[in-house]
C-alpha positions in Angstrom: -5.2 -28.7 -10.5 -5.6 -28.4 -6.8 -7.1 -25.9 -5.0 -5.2 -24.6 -2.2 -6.4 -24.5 1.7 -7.3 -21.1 3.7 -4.6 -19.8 5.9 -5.7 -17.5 8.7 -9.7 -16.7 7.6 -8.1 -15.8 4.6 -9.0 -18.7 1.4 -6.5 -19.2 -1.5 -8.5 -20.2 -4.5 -8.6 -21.3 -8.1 -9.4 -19.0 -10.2 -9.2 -20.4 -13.7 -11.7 -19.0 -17.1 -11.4 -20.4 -20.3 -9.8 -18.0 -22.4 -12.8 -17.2 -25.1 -15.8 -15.1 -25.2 -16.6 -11.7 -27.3 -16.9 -7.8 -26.1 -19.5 -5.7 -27.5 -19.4 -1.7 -27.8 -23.0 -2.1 -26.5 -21.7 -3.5 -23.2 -18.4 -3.5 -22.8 -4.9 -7.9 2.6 -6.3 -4.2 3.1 -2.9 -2.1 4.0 -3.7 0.8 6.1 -0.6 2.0 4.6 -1.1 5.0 2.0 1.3 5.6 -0.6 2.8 8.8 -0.4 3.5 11.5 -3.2 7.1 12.3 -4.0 7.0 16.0 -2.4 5.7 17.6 0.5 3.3 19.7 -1.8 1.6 16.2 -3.3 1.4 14.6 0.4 -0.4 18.0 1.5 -3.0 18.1 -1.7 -3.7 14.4 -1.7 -6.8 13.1 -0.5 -7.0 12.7 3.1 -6.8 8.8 4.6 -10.2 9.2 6.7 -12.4 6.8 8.0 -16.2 6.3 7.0 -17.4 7.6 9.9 -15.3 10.8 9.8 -16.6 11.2 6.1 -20.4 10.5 7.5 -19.3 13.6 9.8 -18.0 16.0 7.3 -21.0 15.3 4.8 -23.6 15.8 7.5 -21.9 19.2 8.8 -21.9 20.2 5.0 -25.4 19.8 4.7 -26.5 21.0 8.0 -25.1 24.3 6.5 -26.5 24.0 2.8 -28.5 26.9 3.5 -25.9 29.4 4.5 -23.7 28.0 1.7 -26.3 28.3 -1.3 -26.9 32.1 -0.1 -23.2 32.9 0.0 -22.4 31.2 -3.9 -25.4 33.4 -4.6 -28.2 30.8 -5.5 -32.1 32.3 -5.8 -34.7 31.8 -3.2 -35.9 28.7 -4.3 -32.6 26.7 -4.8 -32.0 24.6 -2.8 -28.9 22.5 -2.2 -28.1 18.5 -1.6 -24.9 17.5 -0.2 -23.9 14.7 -2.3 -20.4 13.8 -1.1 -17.2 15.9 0.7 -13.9 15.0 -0.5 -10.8 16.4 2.3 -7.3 16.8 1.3 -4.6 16.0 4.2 -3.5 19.8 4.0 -7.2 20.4 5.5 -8.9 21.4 2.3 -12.2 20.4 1.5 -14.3 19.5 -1.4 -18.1 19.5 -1.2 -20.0 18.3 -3.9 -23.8 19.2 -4.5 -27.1 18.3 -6.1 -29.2 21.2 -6.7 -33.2 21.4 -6.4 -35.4 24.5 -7.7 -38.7 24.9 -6.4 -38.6 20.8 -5.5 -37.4 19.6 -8.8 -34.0 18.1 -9.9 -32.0 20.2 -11.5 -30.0 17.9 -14.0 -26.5 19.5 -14.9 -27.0 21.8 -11.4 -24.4 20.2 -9.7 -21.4 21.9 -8.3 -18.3 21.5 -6.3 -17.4 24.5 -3.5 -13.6 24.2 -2.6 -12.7 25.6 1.0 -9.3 26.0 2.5 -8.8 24.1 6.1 -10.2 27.6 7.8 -13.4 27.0 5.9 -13.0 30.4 3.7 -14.7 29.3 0.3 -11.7 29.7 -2.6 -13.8 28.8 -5.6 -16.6 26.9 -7.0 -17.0 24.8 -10.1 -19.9 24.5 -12.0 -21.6 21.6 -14.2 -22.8 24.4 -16.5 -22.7 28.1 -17.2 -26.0 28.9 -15.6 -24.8 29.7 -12.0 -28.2 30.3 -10.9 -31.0 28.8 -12.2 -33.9 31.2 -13.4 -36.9 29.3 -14.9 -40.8 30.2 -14.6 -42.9 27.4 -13.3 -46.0 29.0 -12.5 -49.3 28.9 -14.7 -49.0 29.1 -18.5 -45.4 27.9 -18.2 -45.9 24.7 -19.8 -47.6 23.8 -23.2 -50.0 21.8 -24.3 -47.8 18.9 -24.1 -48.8 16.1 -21.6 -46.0 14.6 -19.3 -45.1 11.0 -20.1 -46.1 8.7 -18.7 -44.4 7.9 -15.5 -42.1 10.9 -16.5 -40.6 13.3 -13.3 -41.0 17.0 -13.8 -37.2 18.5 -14.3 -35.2 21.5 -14.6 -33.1 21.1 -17.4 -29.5 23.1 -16.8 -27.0 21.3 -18.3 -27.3 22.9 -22.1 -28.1 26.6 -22.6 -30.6 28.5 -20.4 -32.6 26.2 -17.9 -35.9 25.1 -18.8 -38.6 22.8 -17.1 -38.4 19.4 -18.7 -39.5 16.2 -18.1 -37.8 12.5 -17.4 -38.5 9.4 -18.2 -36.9 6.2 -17.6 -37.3 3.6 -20.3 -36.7 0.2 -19.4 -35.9 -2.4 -22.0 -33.6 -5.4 -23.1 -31.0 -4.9 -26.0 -30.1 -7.3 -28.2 -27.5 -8.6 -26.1 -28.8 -9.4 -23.7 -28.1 -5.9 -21.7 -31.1 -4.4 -19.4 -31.3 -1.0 -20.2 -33.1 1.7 -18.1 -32.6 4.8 -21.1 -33.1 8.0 -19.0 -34.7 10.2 -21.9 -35.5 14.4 -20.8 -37.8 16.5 -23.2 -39.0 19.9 -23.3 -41.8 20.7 -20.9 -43.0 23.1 -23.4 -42.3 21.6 -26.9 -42.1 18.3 -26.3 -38.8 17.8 -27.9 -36.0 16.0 -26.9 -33.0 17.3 -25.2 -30.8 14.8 -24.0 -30.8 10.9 -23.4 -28.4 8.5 -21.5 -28.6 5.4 -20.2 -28.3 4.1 -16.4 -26.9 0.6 -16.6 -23.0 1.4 -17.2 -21.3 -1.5 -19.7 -18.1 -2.3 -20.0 -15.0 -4.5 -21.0 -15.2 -8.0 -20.5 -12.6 -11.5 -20.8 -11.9 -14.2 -19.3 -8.6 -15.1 -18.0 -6.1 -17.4 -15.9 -5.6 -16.2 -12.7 -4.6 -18.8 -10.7 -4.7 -19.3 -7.3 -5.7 -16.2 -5.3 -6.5 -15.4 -2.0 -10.2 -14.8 -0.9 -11.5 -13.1 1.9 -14.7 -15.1 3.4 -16.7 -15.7 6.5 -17.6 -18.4 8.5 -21.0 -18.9 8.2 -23.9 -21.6 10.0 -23.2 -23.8 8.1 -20.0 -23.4 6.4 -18.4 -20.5 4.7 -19.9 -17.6 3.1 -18.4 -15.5 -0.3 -18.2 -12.1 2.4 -15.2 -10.0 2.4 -15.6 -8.6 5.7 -12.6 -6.8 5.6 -13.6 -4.9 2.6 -17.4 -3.9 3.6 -18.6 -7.3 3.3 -18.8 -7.5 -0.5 -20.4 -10.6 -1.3 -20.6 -12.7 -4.9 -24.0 -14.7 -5.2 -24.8 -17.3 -8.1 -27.7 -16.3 -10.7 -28.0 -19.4 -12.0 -28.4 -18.6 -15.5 -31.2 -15.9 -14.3 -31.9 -11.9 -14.8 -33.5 -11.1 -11.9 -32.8 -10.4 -8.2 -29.5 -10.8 -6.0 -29.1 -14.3 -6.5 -28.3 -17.0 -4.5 -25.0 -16.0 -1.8 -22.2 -18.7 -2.8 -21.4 -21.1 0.7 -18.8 -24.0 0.6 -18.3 -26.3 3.3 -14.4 -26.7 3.8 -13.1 -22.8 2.1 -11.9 -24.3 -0.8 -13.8 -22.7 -4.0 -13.7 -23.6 -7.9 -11.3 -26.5 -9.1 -10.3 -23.8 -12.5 -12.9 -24.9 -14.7 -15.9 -23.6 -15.7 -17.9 -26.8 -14.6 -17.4 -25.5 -11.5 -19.8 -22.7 -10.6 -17.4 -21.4 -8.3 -14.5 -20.5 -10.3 -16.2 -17.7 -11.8 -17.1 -16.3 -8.1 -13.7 -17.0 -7.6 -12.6 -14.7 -10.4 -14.7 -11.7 -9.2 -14.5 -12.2 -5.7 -11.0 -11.3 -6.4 -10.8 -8.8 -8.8 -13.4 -6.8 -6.0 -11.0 -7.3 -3.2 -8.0 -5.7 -6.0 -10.2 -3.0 -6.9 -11.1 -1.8 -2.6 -7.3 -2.2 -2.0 -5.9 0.3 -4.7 -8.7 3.0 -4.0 -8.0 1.9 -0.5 -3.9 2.3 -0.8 -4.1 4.6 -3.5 -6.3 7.1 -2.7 -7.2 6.3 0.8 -11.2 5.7 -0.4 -12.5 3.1 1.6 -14.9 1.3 -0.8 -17.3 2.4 -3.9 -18.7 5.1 -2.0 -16.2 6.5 0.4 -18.4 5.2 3.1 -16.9 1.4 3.7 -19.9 -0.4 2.4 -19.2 -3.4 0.3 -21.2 -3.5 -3.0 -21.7 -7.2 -4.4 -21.1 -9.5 -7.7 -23.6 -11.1 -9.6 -22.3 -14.2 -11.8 -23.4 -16.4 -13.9 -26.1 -14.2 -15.6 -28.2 -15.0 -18.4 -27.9 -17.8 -21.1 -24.7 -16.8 -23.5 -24.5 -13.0 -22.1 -21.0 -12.0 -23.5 -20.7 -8.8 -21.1 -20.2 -7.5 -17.9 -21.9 -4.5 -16.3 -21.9 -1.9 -13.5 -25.8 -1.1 -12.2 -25.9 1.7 -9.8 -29.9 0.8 -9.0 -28.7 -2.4 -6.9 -24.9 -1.0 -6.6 -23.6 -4.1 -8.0 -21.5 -5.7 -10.9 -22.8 -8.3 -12.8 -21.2 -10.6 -15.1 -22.5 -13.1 -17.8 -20.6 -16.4 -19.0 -20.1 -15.7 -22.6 -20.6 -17.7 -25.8 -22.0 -21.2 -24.9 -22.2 -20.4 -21.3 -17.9 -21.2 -21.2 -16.6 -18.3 -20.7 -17.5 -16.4 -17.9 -16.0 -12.8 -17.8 -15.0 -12.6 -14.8 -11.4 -11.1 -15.4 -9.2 -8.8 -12.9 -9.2 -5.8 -15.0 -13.5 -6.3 -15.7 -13.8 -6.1 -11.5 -11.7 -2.6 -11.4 -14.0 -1.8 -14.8 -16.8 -2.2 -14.0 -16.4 -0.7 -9.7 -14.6 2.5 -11.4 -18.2 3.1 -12.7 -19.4 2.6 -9.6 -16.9 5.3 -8.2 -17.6 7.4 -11.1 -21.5 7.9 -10.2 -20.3 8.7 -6.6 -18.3 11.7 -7.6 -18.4 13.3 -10.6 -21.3 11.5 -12.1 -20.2 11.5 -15.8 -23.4 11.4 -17.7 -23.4 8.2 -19.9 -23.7 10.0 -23.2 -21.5 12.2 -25.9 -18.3 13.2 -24.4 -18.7 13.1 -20.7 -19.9 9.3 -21.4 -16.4 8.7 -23.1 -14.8 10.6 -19.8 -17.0 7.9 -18.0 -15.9 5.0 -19.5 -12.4 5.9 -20.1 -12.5 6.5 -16.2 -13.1 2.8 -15.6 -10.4 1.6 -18.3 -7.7 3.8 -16.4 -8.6 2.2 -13.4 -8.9 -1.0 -14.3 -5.7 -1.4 -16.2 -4.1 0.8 -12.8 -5.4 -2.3 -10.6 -4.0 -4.7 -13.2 -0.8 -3.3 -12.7 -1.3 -2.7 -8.9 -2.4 -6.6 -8.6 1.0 -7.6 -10.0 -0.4 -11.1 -11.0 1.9 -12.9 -13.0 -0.2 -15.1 -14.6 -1.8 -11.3 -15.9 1.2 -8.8 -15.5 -0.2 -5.2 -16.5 -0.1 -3.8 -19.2 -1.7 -0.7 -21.7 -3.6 -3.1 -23.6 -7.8 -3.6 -23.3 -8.7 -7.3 -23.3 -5.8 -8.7 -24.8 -6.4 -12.3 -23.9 -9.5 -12.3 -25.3 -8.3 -13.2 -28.7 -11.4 -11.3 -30.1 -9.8 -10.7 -33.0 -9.1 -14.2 -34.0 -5.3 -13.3 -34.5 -4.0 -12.6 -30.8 -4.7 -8.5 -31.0 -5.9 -6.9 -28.0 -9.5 -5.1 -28.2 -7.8 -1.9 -27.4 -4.8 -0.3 -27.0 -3.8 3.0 -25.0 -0.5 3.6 -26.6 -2.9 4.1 -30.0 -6.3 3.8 -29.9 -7.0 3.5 -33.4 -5.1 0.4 -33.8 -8.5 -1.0 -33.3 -10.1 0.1 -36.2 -12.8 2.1 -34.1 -10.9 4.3 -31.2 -10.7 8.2 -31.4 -6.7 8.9 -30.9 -7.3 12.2 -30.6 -10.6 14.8 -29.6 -11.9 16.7 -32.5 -15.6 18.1 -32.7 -17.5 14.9 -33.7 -15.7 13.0 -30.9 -19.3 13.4 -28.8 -21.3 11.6 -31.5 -19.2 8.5 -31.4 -19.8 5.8 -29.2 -18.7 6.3 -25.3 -16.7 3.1 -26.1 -14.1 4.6 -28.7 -14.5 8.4 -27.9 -13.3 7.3 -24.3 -10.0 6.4 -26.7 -9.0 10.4 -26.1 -8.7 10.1 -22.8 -7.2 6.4 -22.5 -4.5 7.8 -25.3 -4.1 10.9 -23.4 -3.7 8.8 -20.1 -0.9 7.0 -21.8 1.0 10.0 -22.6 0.9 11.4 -19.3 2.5 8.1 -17.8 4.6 6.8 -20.2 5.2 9.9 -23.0 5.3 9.6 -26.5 7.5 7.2 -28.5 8.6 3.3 -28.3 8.9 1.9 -25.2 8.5 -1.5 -24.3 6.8 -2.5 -20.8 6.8 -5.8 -19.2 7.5 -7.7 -22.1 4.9 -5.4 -24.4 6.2 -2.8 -27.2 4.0 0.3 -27.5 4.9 3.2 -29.8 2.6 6.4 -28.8 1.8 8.8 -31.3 1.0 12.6 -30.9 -1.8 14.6 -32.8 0.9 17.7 -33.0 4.5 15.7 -33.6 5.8 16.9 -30.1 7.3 14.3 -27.9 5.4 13.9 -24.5 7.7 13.2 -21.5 5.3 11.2 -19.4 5.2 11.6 -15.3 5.0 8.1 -14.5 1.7 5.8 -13.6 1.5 6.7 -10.7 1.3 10.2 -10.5 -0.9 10.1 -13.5 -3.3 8.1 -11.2 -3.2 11.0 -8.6 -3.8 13.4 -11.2 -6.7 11.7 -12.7 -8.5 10.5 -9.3 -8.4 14.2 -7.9 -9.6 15.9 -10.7 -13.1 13.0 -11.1 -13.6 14.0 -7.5 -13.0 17.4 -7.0 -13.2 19.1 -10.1 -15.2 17.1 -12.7 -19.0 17.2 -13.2 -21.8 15.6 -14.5 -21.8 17.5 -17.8 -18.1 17.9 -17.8 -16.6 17.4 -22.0 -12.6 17.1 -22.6 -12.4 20.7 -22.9 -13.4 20.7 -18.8 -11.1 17.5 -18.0 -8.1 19.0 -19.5 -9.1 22.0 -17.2 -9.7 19.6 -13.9 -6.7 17.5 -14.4 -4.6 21.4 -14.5 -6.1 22.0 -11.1 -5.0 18.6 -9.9 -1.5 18.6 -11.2 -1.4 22.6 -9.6 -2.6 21.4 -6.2 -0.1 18.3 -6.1 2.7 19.7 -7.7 2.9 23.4 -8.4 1.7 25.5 -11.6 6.0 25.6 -12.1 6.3 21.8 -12.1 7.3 19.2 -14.5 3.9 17.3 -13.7 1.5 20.1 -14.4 3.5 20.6 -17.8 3.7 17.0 -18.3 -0.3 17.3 -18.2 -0.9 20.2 -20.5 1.6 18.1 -23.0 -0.5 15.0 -22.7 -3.8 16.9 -23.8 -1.8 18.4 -26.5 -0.8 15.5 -28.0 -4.6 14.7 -28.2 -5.7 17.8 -29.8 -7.0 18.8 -26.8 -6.3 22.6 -26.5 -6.6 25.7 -23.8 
């Protein structure tokens, strides 16, 4: 197979995996154009199109004026807020989203969101917990005997009952894997017991698939060309050569023409993410009118190629990166479209609502990034990989051509929570996230058989009643408003059903068929007002 030749600063590329690998629970051209809703209500609530600089604007007025706002939402005297991002509909609305401090310490579950119409008159605020203000002592005989951890950060613990002072501690390790793992563990100031545990490095699904030739954005470089986008915020892919450490080495090529579809070429697995990052930035870009992971047009970058056999892919907020290993016998790397959008949505995730990565907001997480990433599948409209409801189906994991995971029924995969019920934050974030992927289903497509490009699904619901789904699309809407104006760190599926309400109100009307079309959807999942 021949690669093709770059057109216009812009490469066409092979981009060919070998079909094989394994996923583990334990890891699993920019358009300036931006989609509108179907009614003037939607195109008013939707988020705003801005530029990074305007957004550098809006959160450095917000936080110029943190005291004034933590005075009026009626914070105590030594609260103090953070702003951590502003989200602006086109109707003028704003949506700030804050870190809290008391008396100089993090206040973990603190965060809040303070929505303000285009006047600036504050409508409401939602919290990450029920402790609106935090009221803790910290002054002598406060604490117990118990020594801090070692290396452990003095905390105020808000996200579970009444706050208390608590200490952090970030445990770095290896698991079996192959996975790092920096394990965020919080215990009691005072007893020494532990409250709450997550961990920082955010793993994901992960195949290897066919892509075939793509187009790449580079740079011309010295010598050569350079793996930068720089139309999408210079994201760059570098080569890790087998290694676990550090950025890696940038991948160059002297005449544009990168990977010949096989993995004996290093570049074909660059090739893979390259493009599944430039996907990803155009549908937030398009979408949602989010100009890269952070709202603020900065590229992040890919790491391939890591580790000897690593069958995983994962999202690491520390060096704001994706990285990606080359499966069993180093053969197949996974490197796949819907892994890119994966493993990025993370990345978004942690910019907004900051889903901690444990119980059910972990599931929220993670189901977060498989919404996304099968939406970019879909918006990619590859036809080597046409989209589709079904979680790394040509991975063959199975051994009998089954998907991983399915959205139409998650339990079709032996492990998968169709539906919430109390235990559903004990199970791993991987298959609890099967509430919200089966609920995410619903709202698009509705209950029943249906058959989709060429795939059959037949969508059950936890109460018998048929869901009429709103279409993909406007499930997208729904779902990317309420992560980044109404969700929170601590936020359970009790809260999301609550967020994605808001959303569906503010696009389309407490009256409408969408906002119905939502309540249905959580219904059908035993999730319950």
């Amino acid at each position: 197979m021949t690669p093709h030749i770059s057109r216009r600063g812009k490469t066409l590329a092979i981009a060919t995996t070998v079909a094989a690998g394994a996923l583990l629970a334990s890891g699993l051209s920019t358009a300036s154009a931006q989609p509108a809703p179907q009614n003037l209500r939607a195109l008013a609530a939707a988020p705003a199109n801005i530029s990074a600089a305007e957004h550098a604007s809006l959160v450095k007025s917000a936080q110029a004026d943190t005291a004034s706002t933590a005075a009026e939402i009626g914070l105590g005297a030594k609260e103090k807020l953070v702003v951590k991002d502003v989200v602006k509909d086109r109707n003028g609305t704003t949506h700030t989203r804050y870190e809290r401090t008391f008396d100089g310490m993090p206040v973990l579950g603190g965060d809040l969101i303070v929505h303000r119409t285009s006047a600036g008159k504050t409508k409401s605020v939602t919290h990450a917990s029920s402790a609106k203000s935090v009221k803790v002592a910290t002054g002598a005989g406060s604490l117990a005997a118990e020594a801090a951890p070692e290396g452990a950060r003095k905390v105020v613990w808000a996200a579970q009952g009444s706050a208390k002072l608590a200490y952090e501690k970030v445990v770095k390790s290896t698991k079996k894997d192959g996975t790092p793992s920096r394990m965020h563990v919080i215990t009691d100031a005072a007893t020494g017991k532990k409250l709450f545990s997550f961990d920082e490095i955010k793993t994901g699904t992960g195949e290897s698939e066919f892509s075939g030739s793509v187009e790449l954005g580079t740079k011309q470089g010295s010598s050569g060309f350079e793996m930068t986008d720089e139309d999408r915020g210079g994201h760059s892919t570098y080569n890790l050569e087998n290694g676990e450490s550090g950025q890696g080495k940038l991948f160059t090529d002297d005449d544009d023409k990168w990977g010949d579809g096989t993995v004996e070429d290093a570049a074909t697995a660059a090739v893979d993410a390259h493009y599944g990052a430039a996907k990803t930035w155009d549908f937030y870009k398009e979408s949602f009118g989010r100009s890269g992971i952070n709202g603020d047009g900065k590229g992040a970058y890919s790491r391939v190629h890591y580790g000897d056999n690593y069958v995983n892919a994962f999202w690491d907020d520390s060096c704001f990166c994706m990285t990606y290993g080359d499966g069993e016998g180093n053969k197949a790397p996974l490197t796949a479209l819907d892994v890119a959008a994966h493993e990025m949505s993370h990345g978004v995730t942690a910019a907004t609502a900051g889903l901690e990565y444990s119980g059910e907001s972990g599931g929220l997480n993670e189901a977060t990034s498989d919404i996304f990433g099968t939406s970019v599948e879909f918006y990619a409209d590859n036809s080597e990989d046409v989209g589709d409801y079904l979680i790394g189906e040509k991975i063959d994991i199975n051994g009998d051509g089954t998907p991983l995971r399915y959205m139409d029924k998650p339990s079709k995969d032996g492990s998968s929570l169709d539906e919430w019920s109390a235990d559903a934050g004990n199970v791993d974030v991987h298959y609890s996230s099967g509430i919200a992927n089966h609920f995410f289903y619903l709202l698009s497509e509705g209950s029943g058989p249906k058959s989709i490009n060429g795939v059959d699904y037949d969508s059950p619901t936890s109460n018998g009643e048929k869901v009429e789904g709103i279409g993909r699309d406007k499930a997208e809407q729904v779902w990317y408003k309420a992560l980044t104006e109404y969700m929170t760190s601590t936020t359970d599926y009790a809260a999301a059903r609550t967020a994605t309400l808001d959303a569906a109100k503010d696009l389309y009307g407490a009256d409408s068929a969408e906002y119905k079309g939502v309540d249905a959807a959580w219904a059908g999942v035993n999730v319950k007002g």
